[in-house]
C-alpha positions in Angstrom: 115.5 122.5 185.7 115.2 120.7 182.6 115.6 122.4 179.0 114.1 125.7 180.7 116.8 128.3 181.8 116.0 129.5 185.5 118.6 132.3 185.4 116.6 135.7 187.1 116.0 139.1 185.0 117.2 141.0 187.7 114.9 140.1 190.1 115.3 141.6 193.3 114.3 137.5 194.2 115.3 134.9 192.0 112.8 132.4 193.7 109.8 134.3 193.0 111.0 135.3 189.2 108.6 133.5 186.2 111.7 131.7 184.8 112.6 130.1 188.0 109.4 128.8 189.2 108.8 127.2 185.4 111.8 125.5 185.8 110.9 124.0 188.9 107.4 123.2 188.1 108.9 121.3 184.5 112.3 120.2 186.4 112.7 116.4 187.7 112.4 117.4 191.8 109.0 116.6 192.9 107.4 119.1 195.2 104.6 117.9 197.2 101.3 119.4 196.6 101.0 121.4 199.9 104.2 123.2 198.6 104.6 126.9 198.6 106.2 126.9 194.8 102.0 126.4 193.7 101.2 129.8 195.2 103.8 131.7 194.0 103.7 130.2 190.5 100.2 130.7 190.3 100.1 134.0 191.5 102.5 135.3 188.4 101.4 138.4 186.8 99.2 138.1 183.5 101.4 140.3 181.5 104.3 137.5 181.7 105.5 136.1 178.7 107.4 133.4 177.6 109.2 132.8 173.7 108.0 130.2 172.0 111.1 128.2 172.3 111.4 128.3 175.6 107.1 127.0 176.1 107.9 124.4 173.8 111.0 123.5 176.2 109.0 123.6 179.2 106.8 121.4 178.2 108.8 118.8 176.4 110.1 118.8 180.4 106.6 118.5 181.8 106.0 115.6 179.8 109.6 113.7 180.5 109.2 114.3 184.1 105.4 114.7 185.3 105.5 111.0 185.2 107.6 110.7 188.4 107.0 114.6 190.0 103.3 114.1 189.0 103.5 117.9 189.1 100.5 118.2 186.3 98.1 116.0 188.1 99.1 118.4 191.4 98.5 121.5 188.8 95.3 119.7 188.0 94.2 119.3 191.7 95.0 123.0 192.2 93.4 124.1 189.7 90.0 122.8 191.2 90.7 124.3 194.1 91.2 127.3 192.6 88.2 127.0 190.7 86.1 126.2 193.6 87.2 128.9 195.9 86.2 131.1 193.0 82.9 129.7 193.2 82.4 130.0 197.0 85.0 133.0 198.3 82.8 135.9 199.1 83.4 138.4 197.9 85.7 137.4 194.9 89.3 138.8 195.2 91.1 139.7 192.6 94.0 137.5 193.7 91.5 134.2 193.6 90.6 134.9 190.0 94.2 135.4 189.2 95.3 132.7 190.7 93.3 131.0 188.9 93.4 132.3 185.3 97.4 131.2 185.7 96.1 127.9 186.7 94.0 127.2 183.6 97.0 128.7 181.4 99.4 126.3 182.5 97.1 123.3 182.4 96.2 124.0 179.0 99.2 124.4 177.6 101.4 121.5 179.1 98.1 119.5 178.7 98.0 120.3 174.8 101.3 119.5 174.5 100.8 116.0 175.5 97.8 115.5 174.1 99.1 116.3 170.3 102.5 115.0 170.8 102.7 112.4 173.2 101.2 108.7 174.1 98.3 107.4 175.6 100.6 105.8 178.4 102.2 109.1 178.8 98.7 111.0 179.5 97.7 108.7 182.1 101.0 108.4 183.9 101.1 112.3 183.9 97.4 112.4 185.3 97.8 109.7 187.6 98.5 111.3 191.5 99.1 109.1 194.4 99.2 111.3 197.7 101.3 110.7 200.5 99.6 110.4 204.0 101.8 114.5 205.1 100.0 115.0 201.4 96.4 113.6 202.5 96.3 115.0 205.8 97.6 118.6 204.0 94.8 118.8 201.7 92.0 116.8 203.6 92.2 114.1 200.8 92.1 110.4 201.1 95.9 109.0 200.8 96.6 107.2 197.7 95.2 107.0 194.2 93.1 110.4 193.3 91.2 110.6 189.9 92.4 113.9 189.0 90.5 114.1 185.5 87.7 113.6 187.6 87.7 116.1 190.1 89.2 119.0 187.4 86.2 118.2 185.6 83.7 118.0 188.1 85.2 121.8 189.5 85.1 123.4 185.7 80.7 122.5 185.4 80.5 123.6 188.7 82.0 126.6 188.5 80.6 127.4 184.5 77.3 126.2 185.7 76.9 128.8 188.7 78.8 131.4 188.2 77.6 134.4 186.6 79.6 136.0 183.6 81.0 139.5 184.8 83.9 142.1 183.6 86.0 140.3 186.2 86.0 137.4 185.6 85.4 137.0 181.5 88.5 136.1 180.8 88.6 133.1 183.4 85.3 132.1 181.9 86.9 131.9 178.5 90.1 130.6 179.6 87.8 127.9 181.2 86.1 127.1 177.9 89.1 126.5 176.2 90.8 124.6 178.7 87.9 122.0 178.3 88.1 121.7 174.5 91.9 121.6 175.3 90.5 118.6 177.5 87.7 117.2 175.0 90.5 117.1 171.9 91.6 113.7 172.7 88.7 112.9 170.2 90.8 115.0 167.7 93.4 112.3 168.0 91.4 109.2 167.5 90.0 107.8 164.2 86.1 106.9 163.7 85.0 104.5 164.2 85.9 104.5 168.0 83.7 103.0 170.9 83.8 101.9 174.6 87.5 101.0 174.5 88.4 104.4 172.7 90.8 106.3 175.1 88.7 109.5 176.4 89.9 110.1 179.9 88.1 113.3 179.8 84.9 112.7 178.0 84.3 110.0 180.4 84.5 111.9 183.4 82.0 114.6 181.8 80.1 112.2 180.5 79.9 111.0 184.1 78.8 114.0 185.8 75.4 113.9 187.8 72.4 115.6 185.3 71.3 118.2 187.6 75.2 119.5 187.1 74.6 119.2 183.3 71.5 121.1 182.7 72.9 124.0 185.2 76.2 124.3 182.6 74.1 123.9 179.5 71.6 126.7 180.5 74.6 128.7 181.1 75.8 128.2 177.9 72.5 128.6 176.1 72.5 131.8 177.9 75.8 132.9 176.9 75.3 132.2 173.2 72.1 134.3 173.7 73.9 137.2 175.4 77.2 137.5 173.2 78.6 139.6 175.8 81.4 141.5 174.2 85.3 141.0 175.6 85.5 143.4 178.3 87.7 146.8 177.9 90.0 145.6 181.1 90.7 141.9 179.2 91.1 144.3 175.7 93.7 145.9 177.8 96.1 143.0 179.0 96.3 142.5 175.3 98.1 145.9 174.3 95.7 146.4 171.5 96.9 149.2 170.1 101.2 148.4 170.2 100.4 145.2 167.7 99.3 145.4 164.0 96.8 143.0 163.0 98.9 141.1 160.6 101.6 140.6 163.6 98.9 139.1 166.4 97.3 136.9 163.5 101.1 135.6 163.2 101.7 135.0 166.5 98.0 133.2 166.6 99.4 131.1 164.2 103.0 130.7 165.2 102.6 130.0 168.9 103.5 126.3 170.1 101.0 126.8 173.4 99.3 130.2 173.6 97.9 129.5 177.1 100.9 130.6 178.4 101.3 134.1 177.0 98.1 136.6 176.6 95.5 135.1 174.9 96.1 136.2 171.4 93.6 133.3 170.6 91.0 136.1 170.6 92.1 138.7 168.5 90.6 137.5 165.4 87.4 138.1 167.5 88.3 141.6 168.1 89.8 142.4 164.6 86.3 140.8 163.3 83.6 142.5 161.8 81.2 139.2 161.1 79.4 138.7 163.8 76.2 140.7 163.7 75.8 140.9 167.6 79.7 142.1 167.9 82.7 140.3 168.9 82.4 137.4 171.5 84.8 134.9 172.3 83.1 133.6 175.1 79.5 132.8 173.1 81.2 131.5 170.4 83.8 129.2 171.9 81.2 128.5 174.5 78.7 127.4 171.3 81.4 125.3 170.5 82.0 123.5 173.7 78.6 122.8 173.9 78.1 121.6 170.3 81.3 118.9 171.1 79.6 117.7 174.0 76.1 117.4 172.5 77.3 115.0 170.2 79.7 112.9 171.9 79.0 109.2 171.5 80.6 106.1 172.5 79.4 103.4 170.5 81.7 101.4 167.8 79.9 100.0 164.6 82.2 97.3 164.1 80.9 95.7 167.6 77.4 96.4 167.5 75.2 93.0 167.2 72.3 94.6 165.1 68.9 92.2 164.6 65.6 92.7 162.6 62.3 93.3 163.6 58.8 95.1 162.1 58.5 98.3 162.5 54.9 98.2 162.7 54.3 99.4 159.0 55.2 96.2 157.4 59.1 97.3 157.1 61.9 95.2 158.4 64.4 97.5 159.9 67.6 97.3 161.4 68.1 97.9 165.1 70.6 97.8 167.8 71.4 95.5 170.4 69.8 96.9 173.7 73.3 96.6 175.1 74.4 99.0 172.2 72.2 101.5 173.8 73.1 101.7 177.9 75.3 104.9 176.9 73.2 107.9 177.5 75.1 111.0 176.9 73.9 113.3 179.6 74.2 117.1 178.3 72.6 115.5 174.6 69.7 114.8 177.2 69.8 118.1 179.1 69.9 119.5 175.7 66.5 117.6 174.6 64.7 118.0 178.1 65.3 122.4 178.1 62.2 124.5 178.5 61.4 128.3 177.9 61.5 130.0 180.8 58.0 131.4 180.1 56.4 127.8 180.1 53.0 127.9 181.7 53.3 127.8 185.8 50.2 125.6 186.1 51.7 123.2 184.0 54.7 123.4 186.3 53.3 123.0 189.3 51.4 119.8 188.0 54.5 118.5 186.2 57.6 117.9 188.7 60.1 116.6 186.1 59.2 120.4 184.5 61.0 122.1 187.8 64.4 119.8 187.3 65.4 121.0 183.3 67.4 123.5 182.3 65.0 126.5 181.8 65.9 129.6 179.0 64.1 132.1 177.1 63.5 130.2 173.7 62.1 133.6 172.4 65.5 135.4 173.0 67.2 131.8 171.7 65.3 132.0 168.6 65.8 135.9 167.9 69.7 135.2 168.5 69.5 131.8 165.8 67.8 134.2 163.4 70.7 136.8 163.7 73.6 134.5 163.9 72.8 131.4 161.0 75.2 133.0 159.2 77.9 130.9 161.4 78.0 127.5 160.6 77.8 126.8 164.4 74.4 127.9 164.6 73.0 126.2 161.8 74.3 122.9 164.0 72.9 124.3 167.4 69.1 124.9 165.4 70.1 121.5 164.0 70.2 119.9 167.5 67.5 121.9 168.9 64.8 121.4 166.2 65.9 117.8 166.1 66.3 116.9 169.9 64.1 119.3 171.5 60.4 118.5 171.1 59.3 121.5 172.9 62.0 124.2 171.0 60.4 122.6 167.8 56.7 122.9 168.8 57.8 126.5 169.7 59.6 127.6 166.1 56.3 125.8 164.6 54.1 128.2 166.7 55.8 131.5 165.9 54.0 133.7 163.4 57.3 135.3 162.6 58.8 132.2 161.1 60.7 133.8 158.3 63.0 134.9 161.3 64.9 131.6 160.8 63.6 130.8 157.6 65.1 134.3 155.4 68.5 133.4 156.7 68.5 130.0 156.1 66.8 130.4 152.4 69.6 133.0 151.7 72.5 130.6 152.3 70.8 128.0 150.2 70.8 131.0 147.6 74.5 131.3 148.2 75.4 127.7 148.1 79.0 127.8 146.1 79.9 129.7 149.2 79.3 127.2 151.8 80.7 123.5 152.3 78.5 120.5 151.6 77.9 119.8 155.6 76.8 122.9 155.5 74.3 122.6 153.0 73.3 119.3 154.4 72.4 120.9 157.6 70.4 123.6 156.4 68.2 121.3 154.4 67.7 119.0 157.3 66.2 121.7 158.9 64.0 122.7 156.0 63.0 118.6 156.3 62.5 118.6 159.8 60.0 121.7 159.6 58.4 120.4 156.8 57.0 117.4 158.3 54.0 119.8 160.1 51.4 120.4 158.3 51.1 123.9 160.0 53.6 125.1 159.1 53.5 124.1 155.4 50.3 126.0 155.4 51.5 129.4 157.5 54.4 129.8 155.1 52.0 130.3 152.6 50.3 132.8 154.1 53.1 135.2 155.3 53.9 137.7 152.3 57.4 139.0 151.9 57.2 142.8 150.6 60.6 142.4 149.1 63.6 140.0 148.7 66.1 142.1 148.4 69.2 139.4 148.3 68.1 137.5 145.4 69.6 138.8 142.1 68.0 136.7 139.2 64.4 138.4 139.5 62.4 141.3 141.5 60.1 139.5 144.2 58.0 141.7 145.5 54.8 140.9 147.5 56.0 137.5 147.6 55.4 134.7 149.8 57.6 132.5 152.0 56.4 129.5 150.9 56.8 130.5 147.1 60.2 132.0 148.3 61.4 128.7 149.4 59.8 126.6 146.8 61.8 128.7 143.7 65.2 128.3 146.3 65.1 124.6 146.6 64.6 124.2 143.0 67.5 126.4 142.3 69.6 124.1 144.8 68.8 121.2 142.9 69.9 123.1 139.7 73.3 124.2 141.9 73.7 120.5 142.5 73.1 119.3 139.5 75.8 121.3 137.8 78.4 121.9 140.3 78.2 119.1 143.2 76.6 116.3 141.7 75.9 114.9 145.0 72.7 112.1 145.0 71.7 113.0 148.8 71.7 116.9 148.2 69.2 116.3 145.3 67.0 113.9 147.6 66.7 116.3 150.3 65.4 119.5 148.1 62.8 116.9 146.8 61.6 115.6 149.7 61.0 119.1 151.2 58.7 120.2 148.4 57.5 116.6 148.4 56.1 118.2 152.0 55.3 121.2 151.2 53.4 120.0 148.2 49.7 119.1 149.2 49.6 122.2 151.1 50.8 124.9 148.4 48.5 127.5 148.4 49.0 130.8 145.7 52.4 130.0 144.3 53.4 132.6 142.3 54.0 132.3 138.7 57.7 132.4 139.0 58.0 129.6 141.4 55.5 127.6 139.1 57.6 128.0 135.9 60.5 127.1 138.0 58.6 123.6 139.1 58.1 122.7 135.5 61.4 124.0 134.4 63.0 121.8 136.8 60.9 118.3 135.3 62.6 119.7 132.1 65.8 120.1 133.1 65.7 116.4 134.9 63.9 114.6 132.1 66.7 116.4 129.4 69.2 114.5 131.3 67.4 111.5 132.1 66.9 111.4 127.8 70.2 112.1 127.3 71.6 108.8 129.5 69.0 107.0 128.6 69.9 107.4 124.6 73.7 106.9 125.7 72.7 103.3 126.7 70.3 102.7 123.5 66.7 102.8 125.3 63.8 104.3 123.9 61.7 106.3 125.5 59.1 103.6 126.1 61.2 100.9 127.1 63.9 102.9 129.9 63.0 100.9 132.8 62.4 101.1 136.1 64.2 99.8 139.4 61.6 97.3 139.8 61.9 96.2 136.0 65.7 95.9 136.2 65.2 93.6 138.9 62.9 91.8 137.8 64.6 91.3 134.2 68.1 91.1 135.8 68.8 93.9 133.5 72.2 96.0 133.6 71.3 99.4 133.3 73.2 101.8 134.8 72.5 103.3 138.6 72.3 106.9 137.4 69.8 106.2 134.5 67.9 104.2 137.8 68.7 107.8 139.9 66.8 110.2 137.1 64.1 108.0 137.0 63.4 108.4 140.7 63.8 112.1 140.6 61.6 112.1 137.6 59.2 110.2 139.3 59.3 112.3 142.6 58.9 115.8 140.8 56.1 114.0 139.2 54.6 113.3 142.5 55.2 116.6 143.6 53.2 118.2 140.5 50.3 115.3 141.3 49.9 116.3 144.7 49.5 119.8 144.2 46.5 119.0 141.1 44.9 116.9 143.7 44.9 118.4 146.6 45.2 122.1 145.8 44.7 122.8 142.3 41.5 125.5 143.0 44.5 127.7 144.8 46.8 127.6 142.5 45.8 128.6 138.9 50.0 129.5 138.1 50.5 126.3 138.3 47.9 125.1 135.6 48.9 128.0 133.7 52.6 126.8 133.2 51.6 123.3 133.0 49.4 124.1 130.0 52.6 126.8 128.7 54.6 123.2 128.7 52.5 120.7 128.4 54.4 119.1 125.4 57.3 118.3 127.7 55.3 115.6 129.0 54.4 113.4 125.7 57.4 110.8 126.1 56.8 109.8 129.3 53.1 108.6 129.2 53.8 105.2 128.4 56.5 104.5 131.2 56.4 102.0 133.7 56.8 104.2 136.3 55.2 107.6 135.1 52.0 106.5 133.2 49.6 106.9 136.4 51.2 110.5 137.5 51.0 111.1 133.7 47.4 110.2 133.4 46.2 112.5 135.8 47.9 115.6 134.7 46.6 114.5 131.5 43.0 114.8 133.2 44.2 118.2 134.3 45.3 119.6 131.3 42.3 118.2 128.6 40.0 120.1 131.0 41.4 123.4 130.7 42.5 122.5 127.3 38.4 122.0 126.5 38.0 124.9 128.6 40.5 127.1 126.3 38.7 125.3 123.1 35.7 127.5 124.4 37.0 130.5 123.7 38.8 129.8 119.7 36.6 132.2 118.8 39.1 135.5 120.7 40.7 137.6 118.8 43.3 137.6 120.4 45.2 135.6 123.5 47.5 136.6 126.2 48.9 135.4 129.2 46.3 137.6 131.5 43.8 136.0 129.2 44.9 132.6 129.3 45.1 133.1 133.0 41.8 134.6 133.4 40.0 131.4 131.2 42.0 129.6 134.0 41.3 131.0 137.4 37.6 131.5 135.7 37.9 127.2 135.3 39.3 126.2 138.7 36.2 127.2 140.5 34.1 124.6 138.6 36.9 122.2 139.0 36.3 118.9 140.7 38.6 116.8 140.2 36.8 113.8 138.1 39.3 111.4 136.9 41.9 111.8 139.0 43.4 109.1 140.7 44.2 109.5 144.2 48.1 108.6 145.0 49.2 108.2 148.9 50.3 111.6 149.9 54.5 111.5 149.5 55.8 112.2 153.4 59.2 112.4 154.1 60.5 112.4 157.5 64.0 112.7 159.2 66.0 110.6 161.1 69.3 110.5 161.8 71.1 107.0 160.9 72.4 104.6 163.4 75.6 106.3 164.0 75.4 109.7 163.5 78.9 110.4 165.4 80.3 109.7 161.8 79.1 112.4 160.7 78.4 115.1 163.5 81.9 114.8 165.3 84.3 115.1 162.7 82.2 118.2 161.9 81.6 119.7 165.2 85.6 119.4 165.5 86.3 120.7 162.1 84.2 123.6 163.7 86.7 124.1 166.8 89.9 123.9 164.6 88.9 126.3 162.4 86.7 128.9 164.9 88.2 128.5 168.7 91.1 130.8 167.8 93.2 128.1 169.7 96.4 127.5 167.7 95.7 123.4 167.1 98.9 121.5 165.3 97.3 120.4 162.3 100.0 117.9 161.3 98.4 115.6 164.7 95.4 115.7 164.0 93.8 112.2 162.6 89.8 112.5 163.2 90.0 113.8 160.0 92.6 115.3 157.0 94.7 117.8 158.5 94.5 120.2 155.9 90.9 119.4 154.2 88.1 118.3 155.9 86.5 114.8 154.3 82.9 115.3 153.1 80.4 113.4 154.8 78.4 111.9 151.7 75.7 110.7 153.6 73.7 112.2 156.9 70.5 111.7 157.0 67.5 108.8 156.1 64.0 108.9 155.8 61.6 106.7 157.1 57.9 107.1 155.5 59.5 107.1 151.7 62.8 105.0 150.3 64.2 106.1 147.4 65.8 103.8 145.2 69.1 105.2 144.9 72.7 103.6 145.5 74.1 103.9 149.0 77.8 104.3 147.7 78.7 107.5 149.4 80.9 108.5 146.5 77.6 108.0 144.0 77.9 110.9 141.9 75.1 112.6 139.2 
């Protein structure tokens, strides 16, 4: 029977003991697919174990001899029966979903096996199945060639798409899951970047499913992210909780060579976790997971894309695809996008029959369970994709009145950022950008006040609003960055959210204006201090456009400052032109500072932005002049001569600048980004025991950062494209 012993443990019948039918199934006799060994070895009990030596064994075996027994792709094809008796048999028997929780075991660990240690060649001649016509006429299958990765696949969306989740059958549900990322880790075993001639087997065929069978398993994972249904008591108890300390089931995670095959220890560090604020749930999270991997699948190859130029329509050449490039549509992405609340009008239904054909969940339980979970870097992602992807999700977060839902999570990571990876970071700025772009919502967070902030540590904020809230945390992420990560793209998102917010600030508080001009300080220090280093005077650093011009040689991150400069600049402008009456803080620490300024009124690419705070500032200055005569000044007076002033204010002088917009769109192959991430998510939170040293999608130990994820469309900044540009 191979390498695996089939000597009985004093079974009354050796044929029906565990260690006898594993030998068969792994040994080098072929038994034909209508065979009685299937039933018995699938109706095994769960409590059977194996030791690691002898899984490792069994499926060295499998691999050497599947190719000529083809007794995987025959475990394959009954596992989807399995599954789809499941689906059908009424009422379910506790034999069915036995049968086929041993079924998904086995496939996923002899499948895992030869996915991280053997061949391309050796997966498809293990998969491949060519029945006989006794076979065919057995199983009421065509003779010959069957896909078997197609009709496995097309059984597990079936049966996750319309089957309920219940006590009974939890753990088949969650075996299920894992099975398919078992499946879906051929990507984990490929290097970007890959395309149409990549080796998927399994992606293919789910990418090839009809839509309708899409949406039905993405609403059923939506749902089961939503409900975090906690592992049942009667799964809790195959797993003789309380006979194994916690440090022993955390090594045996980590130690087993195929956990499918024992109990599922995999879950433990759910149980054992105290994290999750909705309680422990394998099923939600690994669920989250499988759908986050299939989201952003794609199968395009930048080395063989044909791009050409065209006009975008705003006078900008732009880069685009060849139309062949873009024939792959990656059907749960799109059910994804096309998912509607369940509480969407019913007229609008009725009128609208592409409305009755999407996947259909409560987006105000969905964005309740966001707002509670964002702490889990799998969530961030899933907003990420929704906000992005989902028109109607986004119109619906832009809507909600209680917005600080998502937003108080997301700004108290960003206040913890030397606790949480770059990607991270990335992601939760995105969706700071991607918010930002309404107008409405600029204007609402302004108007929501925050009675207390009780996580952030530096000051008290009380009575504080959300839009002041966020406005002193991006400023402290550029800070962050500037001292720790040094990261170009980091700096360039913080400033093109307040770049949004700007025109629409209304009341920022006096601690959020100090922190505004603090941070043109802290940026112009630096930008004197490289410009000095390279022997330019403060009235001759140039500009991008100067150095260009000139053919000049100065250095990129003298050319980086100066755009930041320029931005915070623009940020300041916007708010003195377009809402200076509402925000008399905001005169009030410009005047505080307004010395900070002086060098900078004769550059190239300041003097305008300088010009009209100087209009600003000699009004209120004049205004001040008014009142020499006081005995004495304070900052309630000052403030008083200033809020007194901005009534009467009318803005003569200014110049008008083009309101600074920054928008978001992802870059022409976001895969390079997203699913290297999305699997460094799996490895690390699926509680499956991946081999590490297999692994090449990305380092096996550290994951690579990402430098550079997102672009923006409205506004370029001039800043190197080198992903390894640092501050």
């Amino acid at each position: 029977m191979g390498a695996v012993s089939s000597t009985p443990r004093g079974d009354a019948n050796p044929k029906d003991h565990g260690d006898y039918l594993l030998g068969v199934l792994v040994g080098n006799k072929s038994y034909d697919v209508d065979s009685n060994l299937w039933d018995r070895l699938l109706g095994l009990p769960l409590t059977l174990q194996w030791p690691e030596s002898v899984v490792h064994e069994a499926c060295e075996s499998m691999v050497q001899n599947s190719i000529f027994t083809s007794h995987l792709s025959k475990l394959f094809l009954h596992l989807a029966w399995s599954l789809h008796e499941v689906l059908h048999k009424t009422p379910l028997s506790h034999v069915s979903i036995l049968k086929t929780i041993n079924a998904v075991r086995f496939s996923s660990t002899f499948l895992k096996h030869l996915i991280e240690h053997g061949s391309n060649e050796q997966l498809m001649s293990c998969l491949s199945l060519s029945l006989s016509e006794k076979e065919a006429k057995a199983t009421g299958l065509s003779k010959g060639n069957q896909n078997v990765a197609g009709l496995v696949i097309s059984a597990i969306f079936s049966f996750i798409g319309n089957l309920d989740v219940n006590p009974s059958t939890y753990m088949l549900h969650l075996e299920v899951v894992n099975l398919l990322l078992v499946m879906l880790s051929t990507q984990l075993h490929s290097r970007l970047p890959y395309g149409t001639k990549d080796f998927q087997i399994f992606f293919d065929a789910a990418m090839a499913q009809d839509l309708s069978v899409v949406q039905l398993a993405v609403r059923k994972l939506l749902l089961s992210y939503i409900a975090k249904l906690p592992m049942p008591a009667s799964v809790a108890h195959y797993m003789n909780l309380s006979k194994v300390s916690q440090q022993g089931v955390l090594q045996k995670v980590g130690a087993a060579a195929a956990t499918v095959l024992k109990l599922p220890y995999y879950t433990y560090n759910y149980l054992l976790s105290s994290n999750n604020p909705t309680g422990p749930s394998p099923l939600a999270q690994n669920g989250l997971l499988l759908l986050l991997v299939l989201v952003h699948y794609r199968k395009c190859s930048p080395a063989d894309e044909i791009v050409h130029e065209k006009f975008n329509g705003k006078g900008d050449v732009v880069a685009v695809p060849n139309e062949s490039d873009q024939s792959f549509l990656n059907p749960f992405s799109q059910a994804l996008e096309l998912a509607r609340d369940t509480e969407f009008d019913l007229i609008d239904i009725e009128t609208d029959a592409a409305a009755n054909s999407v996947a259909r969940v409560p987006f105000a339980a969905l964005y309740d369970t966001l707002g509670l979970c964002l702490k889990d870097e799998s969530s961030v992602l899933l907003l990420y994709s929704l906000v992005h992807g989902n028109r109607a999700f986004l119109e619906y977060v832009l809507v909600r009145t209680d917005i600080d839902t998502l937003l108080m999570p997301v700004l108290e990571m960003l206040y913890d950022a030397s606790r949480k990876t770059s990607k991270q970071i990335y992601m939760l700025l995105i969706i700071l950008l991607i918010l930002s772009q309404d107008a409405s919502f600029n204007a609402s967070i302004h108007k929501l006040v925050l009675p207390a902030v009780p996580w952030y540590k530096e000051r008290l904020l009380n009575q504080t609003s959300l839009g002041s809230l966020m406005v002193v945390i991006l400023i402290r992420t550029v800070k962050y960055n500037l001292s720790k990560l040094r990261d170009v793209y980091l700096h360039t998102n913080c400033l093109a959210v307040l770049s949004n917010m700007a025109p629409h600030v209304h009341r920022l508080n006096a601690y959020g204006a100090q922190r505004l001009v603090s941070l043109f300080d802290m940026l112009s220090r630096k930008y004197m201090k490289l410009a000095d280093a390279h022997g330019r005077s403060a009235d001759t650093r140039l500009s991008m456009e100067n150095v260009v011009e000139a053919g000049d040689d100065a250095p990129t991150d003298l050319l980086v400052y100066t755009d930041f400069l320029r931005i915070v600049l623009e940020i300041i402008n916007a708010i003195l032109s377009y809402a200076l009456p509402r925000n008399p803080e905001v005169v009030y620490a410009l005047l505080h500072q307004q010395e900070l300024f002086q060098p900078f009124r004769n550059h190239p690419r300041f003097y305008e932005l300088i010009e009209n705070l100087y209009t600003v500032l000699d009004f209120f200055n004049a205004r001040m002049d008014a009142h020499s005569n006081d005995a004495e000044w304070s900052v309630e007076k000052v403030l008083e001569i200033v809020i007194a002033n901005t009534r009467s204010w009318r803005g003569e002088g200014m110049k008008m600048f083009t309101q600074l917009r920054f928008t978001y769109e992802e870059e022409l192959h976001p895969e390079e980004f997203f699913v290297p991430y999305v699997w460094q998510l799996v490895v690390s939170n699926s509680g499956i025991n991946w081999d590490l040293n297999t692994i090449t999608l990305f380092p096996s130990r550290i994951v690579a950062e990402v430098e550079r994820v997102e672009s923006f469309s409205d506004k370029t900044l001039d800043i190197p494209t080198t992903p390894s540009t640092e501050l």
